[in-house]
N, C-alpha and C positions, 0 to 999 in steps of 0.2 A: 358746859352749862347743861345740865339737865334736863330730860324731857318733859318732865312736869313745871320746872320754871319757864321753858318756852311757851308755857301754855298758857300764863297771864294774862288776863284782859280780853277782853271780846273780840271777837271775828269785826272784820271793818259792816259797819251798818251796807244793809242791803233794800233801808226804806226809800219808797222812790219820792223826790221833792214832791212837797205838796202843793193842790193845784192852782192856779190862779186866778183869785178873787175876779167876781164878773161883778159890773155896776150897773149890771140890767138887770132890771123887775124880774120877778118871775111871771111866769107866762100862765099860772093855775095857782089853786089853792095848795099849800105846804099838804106836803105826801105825809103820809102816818108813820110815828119813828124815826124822823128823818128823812126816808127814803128817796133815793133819786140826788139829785144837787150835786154839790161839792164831795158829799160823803161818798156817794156811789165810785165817784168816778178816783178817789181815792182806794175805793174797793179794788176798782178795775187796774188800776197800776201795781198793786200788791197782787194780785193774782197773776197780773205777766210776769212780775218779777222773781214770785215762787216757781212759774214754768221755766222761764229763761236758766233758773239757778239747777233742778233737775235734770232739763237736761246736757245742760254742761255736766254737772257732778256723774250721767250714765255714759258719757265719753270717757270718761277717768277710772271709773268703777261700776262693772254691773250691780255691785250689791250698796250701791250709794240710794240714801233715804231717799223716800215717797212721799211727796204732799197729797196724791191725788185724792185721799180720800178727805183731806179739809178743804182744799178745793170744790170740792159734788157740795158738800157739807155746808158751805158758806153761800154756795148758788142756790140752792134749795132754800137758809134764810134769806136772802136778797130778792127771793124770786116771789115769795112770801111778804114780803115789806117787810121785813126786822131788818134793814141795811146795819144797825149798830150792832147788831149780833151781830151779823156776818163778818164786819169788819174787826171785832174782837176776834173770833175765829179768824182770820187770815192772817192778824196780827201775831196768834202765840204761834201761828204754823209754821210763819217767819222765824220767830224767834228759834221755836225746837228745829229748823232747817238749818240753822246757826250752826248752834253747837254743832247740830249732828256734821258738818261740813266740816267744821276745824276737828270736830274726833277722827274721823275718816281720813285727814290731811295726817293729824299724826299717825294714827294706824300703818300708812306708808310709809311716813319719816322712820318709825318705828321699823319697818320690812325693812329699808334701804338701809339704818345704820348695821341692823341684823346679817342683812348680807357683806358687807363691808367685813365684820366680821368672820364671818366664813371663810371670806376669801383670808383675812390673814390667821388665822388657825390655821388653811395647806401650804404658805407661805410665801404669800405675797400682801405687803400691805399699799395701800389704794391710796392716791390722792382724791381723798373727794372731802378732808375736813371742812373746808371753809363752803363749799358747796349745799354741806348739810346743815353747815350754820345759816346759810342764806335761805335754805328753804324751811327754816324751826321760825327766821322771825316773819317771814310771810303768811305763817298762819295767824299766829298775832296782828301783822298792824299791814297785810297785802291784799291786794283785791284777790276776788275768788278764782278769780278768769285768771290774771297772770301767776297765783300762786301752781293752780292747776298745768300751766302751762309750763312750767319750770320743773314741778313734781313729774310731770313726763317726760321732757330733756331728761333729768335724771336716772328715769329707771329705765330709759331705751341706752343709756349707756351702759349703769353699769348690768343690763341685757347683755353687752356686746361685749365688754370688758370677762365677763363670766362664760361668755362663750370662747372668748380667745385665751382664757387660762386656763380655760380646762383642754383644749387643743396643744397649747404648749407644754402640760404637765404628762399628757400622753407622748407625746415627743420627748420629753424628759425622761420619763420611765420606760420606753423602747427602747432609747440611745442606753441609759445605765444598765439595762438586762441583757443587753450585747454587748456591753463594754465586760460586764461581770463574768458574763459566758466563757468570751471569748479570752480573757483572761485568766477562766482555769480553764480553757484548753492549750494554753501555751501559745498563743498570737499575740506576738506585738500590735498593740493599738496605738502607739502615743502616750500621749499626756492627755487620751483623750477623759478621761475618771476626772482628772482634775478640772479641765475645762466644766463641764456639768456641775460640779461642784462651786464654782465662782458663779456660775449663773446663778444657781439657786440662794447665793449669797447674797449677790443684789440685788435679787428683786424682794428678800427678807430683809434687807439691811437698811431700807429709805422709802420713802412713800413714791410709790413707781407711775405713774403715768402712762398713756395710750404707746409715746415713744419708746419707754423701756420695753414695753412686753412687744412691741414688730422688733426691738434691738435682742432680746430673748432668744425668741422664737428664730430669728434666721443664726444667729449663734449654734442654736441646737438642732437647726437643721442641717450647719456646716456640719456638726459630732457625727450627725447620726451616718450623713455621707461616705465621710470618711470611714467610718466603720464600714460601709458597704463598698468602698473600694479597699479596706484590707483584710477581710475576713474570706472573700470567696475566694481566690488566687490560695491561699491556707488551707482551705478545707479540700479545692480539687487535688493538692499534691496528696495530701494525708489519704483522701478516699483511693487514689489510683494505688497510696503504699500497700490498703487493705484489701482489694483487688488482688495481687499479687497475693499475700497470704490465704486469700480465698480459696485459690485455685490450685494451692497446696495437697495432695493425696489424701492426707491425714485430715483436711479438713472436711468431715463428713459427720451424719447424724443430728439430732433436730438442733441442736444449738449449732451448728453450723448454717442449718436453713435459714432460724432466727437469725445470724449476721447476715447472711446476704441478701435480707427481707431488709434489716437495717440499712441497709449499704445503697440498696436500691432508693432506700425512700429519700436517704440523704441525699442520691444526687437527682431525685424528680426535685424536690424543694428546692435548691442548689439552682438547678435551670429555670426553676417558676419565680427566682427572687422572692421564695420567702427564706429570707437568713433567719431568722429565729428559728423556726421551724426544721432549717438545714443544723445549726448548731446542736440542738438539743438531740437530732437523731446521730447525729455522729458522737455525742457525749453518750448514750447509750449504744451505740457501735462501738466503743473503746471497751463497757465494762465484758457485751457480751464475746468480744473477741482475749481476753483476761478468762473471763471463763472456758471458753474453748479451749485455750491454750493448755489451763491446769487440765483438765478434760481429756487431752491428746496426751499429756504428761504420763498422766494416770494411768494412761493404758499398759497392760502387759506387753513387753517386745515382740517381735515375730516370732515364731518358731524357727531354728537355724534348717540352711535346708538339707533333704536324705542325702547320704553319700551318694558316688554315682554309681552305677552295676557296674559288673568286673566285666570287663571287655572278652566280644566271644569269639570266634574266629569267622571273617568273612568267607562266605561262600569262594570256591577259586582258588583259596591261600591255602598251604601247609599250614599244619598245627603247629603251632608256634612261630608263625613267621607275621613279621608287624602286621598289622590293619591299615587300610590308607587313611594316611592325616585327614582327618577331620577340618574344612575351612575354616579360614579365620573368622569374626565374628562379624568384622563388614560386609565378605564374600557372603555369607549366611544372609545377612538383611538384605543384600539385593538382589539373590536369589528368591527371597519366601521364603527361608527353609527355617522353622526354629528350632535350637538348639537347646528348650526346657527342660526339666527333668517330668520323668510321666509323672511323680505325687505331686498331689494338690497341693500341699502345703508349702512344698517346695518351689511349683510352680510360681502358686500366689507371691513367696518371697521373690523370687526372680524379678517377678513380672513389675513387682510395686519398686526395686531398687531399680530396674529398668526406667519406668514410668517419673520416678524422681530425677535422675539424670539426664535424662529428654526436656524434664522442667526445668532443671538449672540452664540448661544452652534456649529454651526459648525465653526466659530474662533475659540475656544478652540481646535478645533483639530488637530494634523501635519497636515500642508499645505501637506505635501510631502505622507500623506496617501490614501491608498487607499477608509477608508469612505472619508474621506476632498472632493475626487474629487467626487464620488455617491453623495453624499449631495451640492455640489454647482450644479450637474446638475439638480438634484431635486428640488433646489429652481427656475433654471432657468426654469423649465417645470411649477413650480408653478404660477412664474407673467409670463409666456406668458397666460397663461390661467384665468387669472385675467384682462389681457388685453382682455381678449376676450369676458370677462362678462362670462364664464365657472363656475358659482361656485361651480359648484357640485364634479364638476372633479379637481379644486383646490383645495378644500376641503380635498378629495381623497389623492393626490397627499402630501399634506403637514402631512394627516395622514400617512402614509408611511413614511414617511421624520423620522415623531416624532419615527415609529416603529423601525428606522434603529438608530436612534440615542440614542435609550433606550437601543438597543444592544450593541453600541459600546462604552458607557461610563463605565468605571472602577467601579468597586464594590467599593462603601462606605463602 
């Protein structure tokens, strides 16, 4: 039915019974106009009645009509002796309170179907049809007071109904931008895509009620969980994978900094429980370690290194008679003694094939022990001081490494 058909016929009368005939004299000469008698006091019940009606209508709406000024207006005649003016004034004040009352009543019928609306354009459609049938015919043929009272029931819910969908549809859209994430990063979720998907289907598919959206709402609060019990257990292996490639020799230079600026943020997020926040930086930790990789590709190979010098004759020996063997290369580490070539370049390669081999035997060891973490600080002391062109104290440094790791490996 439409809103201009609800609007038929007059607001219920708000004129108060008229008063009751007295069978005694009057007590003076008849007043001028009328004034005073039966008319007056018929003035006087139509002015409560225009106050009683305002300020009900300023509990409903601050911007609900004003009599006050045919109010003053009608006192000012009565107070004058024109009581039949006054009463004429009190009477059209009445009437224009009318209307203005049922315009005002639809004005919110009008808000409420409005929002009704809203709500199902993001997709949920509302029980409230017959509700807003009930409140279209109480403007027509309902007191003011109980239509008033009903027209409030209704917009404190659907208040509430508008606050709980819009809570639910943020839970919706968290759940699906982690389900989406974590789906192009390769984590099994579930079937959780499709779950989110059937929600969203019934509360579009039937006129939902108070109980569908608390049956919604903890639905997508099971999605969202479960994402957060399968998404971090994924992302700690993957970051510890990149860890490891971190600590690689070759991973140096600013796009190396930028990953492990990344890598770091991912796992602050990761422990503060923000998963969104942990996802997206490790979805940009993947492209910048892509990058890096081509990056190290690119680079030109080492230089291979100088032969060695032609052997001279030791002090003590005949010319031409052998030099004493040179120790083997473990005697040499734990002695101190290194066994580099003097050019740099040479050096450098030594030192960095050195430094990679040191790195392959501390993977073999629990990440989680106590060598694992002395040994990757010692590699890290090692290439800072290969960045430095240090090679003596690199040298040093990755001797030490080999002593520490000759301790901590298992008896063959």
């Amino acid at each position: 039915m439409a809103l201009g058909e609800r609007l038929d016929g007059p607001l219920a009368a708000t004129d108060p019974p008229p008063p009751e005939e007295s069978n005694e004299a009057p007590m003076g000469p008849e007043a001028p106009d009328g004034a005073g008698g039966a008319e007056g006091e018929v003035n006087t019940a139509i002015a409560r009645a225009l106050q009683e009606r305002m300020e009900l209508l300023w509990t409903f709406d601050r911007d609900a009509p004003d009599a006050t000024g045919a109010l003053c207006e009608a006192a000012l005649n009565e107070a004058s002796g024109r009581v039949t003016d006054a009463q004429q004034i009190l009477r059209s004040a009445q009437s224009h309170l009318d209307r203005e009352t049922e315009e005002l009543l639809a004005r919110h019928l009008s808000s409420l179907e409005a929002r009704g609306k809203a709500l199902e354009a993001t997709g949920l459609r509302l029980a409230m049809e017959d509700e807003l049938g009930g409140l279209a015919e109480s403007i027509v043929a309902g007191d003011p007071a109980s239509s008033i009272a009903a027209f409030l029931a209704a917009e404190r819910r659907m208040d509430g109904v508008e606050a709980h969908w819009r809570g639910l549809q943020a839970l919706l859209a968290q759940a699906a931008t982690l389900t989406s994430e974590a789906t192009d990063l390769g984590i099994d979720v579930g079937d959780n895509g499709r779950r989110l998907e059937e929600i969203r289907r019934k509360l579009s598919a039937v006129a939902a009620n108070d109980h569908d959206l608390d049956v919604a709402a903890q639905a997508a609060a099971e999605a969202l969980m479960q994402l957060h019990e399968a998404i971090p257990p994924a992302l700690e292996a993957e970051l510890q994978r990149h860890a490891g490639a971190l600590e690689e020799p070759a991973s140096t230079g600013g796009r190396a900094q930028s990953a492990r600026r990344l890598h770091s943020q991912a796992v602050g997020h990761l422990k503060s429980g923000r998963l969104q926040d942990a996802v997206q930086s490790v979805r940009e930790l993947r492209e910048e370690l892509k990058e890096l990789a081509a990056e190290v590709a690119a680079r030109p190979p080492p230089e291979p290194p100088a032969p060695p010098a032609p052997a001279t004759p030791v002090a003590g020996t005949s010319e031409g008679a052998p030099a004493a063997a040179a120790p083997p290369p473990a005697a040499a580490a734990s002695a101190g003694v290194s066994s580099l070539p003097a050019d740099d370049a040479a050096m450098l390669a030594a030192l960095t094939k050195k430094a990679r081999t040191l790195a392959v035997r501390i993977r073999g060891l629990p990440s989680d022990s106590a060598e694992a973490q002395t040994a990757a600080r010692a590699i890290h002391e090692a290439t800072d001081l290969l960045r430095g062109r240090r090679y003596g104290e690199a040298d040093a440094a990755l001797t030490r490494l080999m002593r520490l790791l000759a301790g901590s490996e298992p008896p063959t």
